[in-house]
Each structure stands twice: as C-alpha cells, then as structure tokens.
N, C-alpha and C positions, 0 to 999 in steps of 0.2 A: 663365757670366757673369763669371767670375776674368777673363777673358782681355780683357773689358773697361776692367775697374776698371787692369789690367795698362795695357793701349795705353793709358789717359788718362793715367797717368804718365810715358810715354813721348814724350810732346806725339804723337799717332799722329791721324789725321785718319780717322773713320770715319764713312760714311753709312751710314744704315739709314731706313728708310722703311715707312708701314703705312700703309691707305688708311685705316681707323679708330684714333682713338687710345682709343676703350674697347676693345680686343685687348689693348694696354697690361695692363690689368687682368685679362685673364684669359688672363695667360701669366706660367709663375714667375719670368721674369727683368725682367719690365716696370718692377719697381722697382726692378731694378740696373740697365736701362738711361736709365731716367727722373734716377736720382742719378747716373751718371757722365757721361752726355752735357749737356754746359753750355749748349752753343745749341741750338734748337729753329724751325725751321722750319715754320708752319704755314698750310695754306690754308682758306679759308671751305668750310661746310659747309653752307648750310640744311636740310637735312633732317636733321641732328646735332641731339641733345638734350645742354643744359648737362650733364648728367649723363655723358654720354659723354668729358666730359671732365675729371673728376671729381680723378684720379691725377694729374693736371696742377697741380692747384692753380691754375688762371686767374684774374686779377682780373677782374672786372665786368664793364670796358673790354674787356681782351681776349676775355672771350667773346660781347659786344655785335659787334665786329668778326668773329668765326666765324662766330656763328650769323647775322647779319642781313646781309652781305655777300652777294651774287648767285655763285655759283660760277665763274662767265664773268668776273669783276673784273679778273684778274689781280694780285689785292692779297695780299698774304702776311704773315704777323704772326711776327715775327724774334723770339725769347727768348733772354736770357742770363738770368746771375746779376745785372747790371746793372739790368735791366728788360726794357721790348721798343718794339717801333718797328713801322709797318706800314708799307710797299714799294709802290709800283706795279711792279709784272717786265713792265708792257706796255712789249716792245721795238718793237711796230710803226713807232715815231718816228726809228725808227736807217733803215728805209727799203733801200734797198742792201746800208748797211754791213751788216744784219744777216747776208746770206749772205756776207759779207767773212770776219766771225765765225765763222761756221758753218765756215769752211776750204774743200777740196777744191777741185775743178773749176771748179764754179760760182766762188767766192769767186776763182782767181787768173783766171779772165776776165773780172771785171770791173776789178782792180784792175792784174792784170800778172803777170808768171812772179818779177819781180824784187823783189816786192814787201818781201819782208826786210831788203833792203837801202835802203827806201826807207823811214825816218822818218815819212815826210805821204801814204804811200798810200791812208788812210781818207777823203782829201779828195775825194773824185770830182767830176768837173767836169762 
C-alpha cells in the first residue's frame, strides 16, 4: 500500500477498480487506497445496500443516486475532495463520431486515412 501513498506524490495517474465497494472493507489496504485515491468514480447499484458503502463515507445525495439509479442509466457519480457531480457517459448522441473515437479501421473509414491532418474531420457530412 506504500507504493501508493508513493505514486500520489508523484502526480502518477492510477486506476483500480472493484465491482463492489464493500471489498473496500475487507481488504487490508482498502483504507490506504480510499485516503490516497482523490477522485472516485462511481456507478449505480440497485441491489447495493447503503451499508456496502459505508468506508465511503457517502452523503445522503450521493447514496440516493447509487442506490435508486437503474444500472442501465449510464449516470456515474464523480468524487473528489471538492464534492461530487453526477455525469451522463451516454455517448449514444455522438452517433458516428463515436467509432471515430473508438480509432482503428472502422473510425478512418468513415472519416478518412488523413484524418490527422485534418482539424474538422469530426464534421461528417
């Protein structure tokens, strides 16, 4: 758990992910990874009990959004030290663009082989 508290003084950018955050709680590092990771990413659960997320310390709000949120939402509740904010991540509305996004084959045949060089290639006509 050093090697964490280490990479957050190093501005180091680390993802970690668990599909429950009561795991958090029963692993010895859950509470060095809960104090050194600043933002917190999270998605609705319905079948999650407020208590599962306990080592979290959630306000009200944010666990109203967890728990009662439909798991299909696409909504994600963003924490810092600031506070938090909740996101729609449905990119459905990007339409094309999104395999523009996504890169590879698909994405330079809709837009072009040159497309790097081309500032307004997201414009599709």
């Amino acid at each position: 758990s050093n090697w964490l508290v280490t990479a957050r003084k190093q501005n180091t950018v680390a993802v970690m992910m668990t599909q429950y955050a009561s795991q958090l709680e029963r692993t010895r590092t859950g509470k060095t990874i809960i104090e050194a990771v600043p933002t917190q990413i999270l998605l609705p659960n319905i079948r999650a009990q407020p208590a599962d997320y306990s080592m979290l310390n959630l306000t009200e709000k944010e666990l109203d959004v967890l728990l009662n949120t439909g798991s299909n939402s696409r909504l994600a509740l963003i924490r810092d030290d600031q506070g938090s904010i909740v996101v729609d991540a449905d990119l459905s509305a990007l339409g094309p663009n999104l395999t523009i996004l996504g890169g590879m084959e698909k994405g330079e045949a809709l837009v072009g082989a040159d497309y790097r060089d081309r500032p307004d290639f997201w414009r599709l006509s």
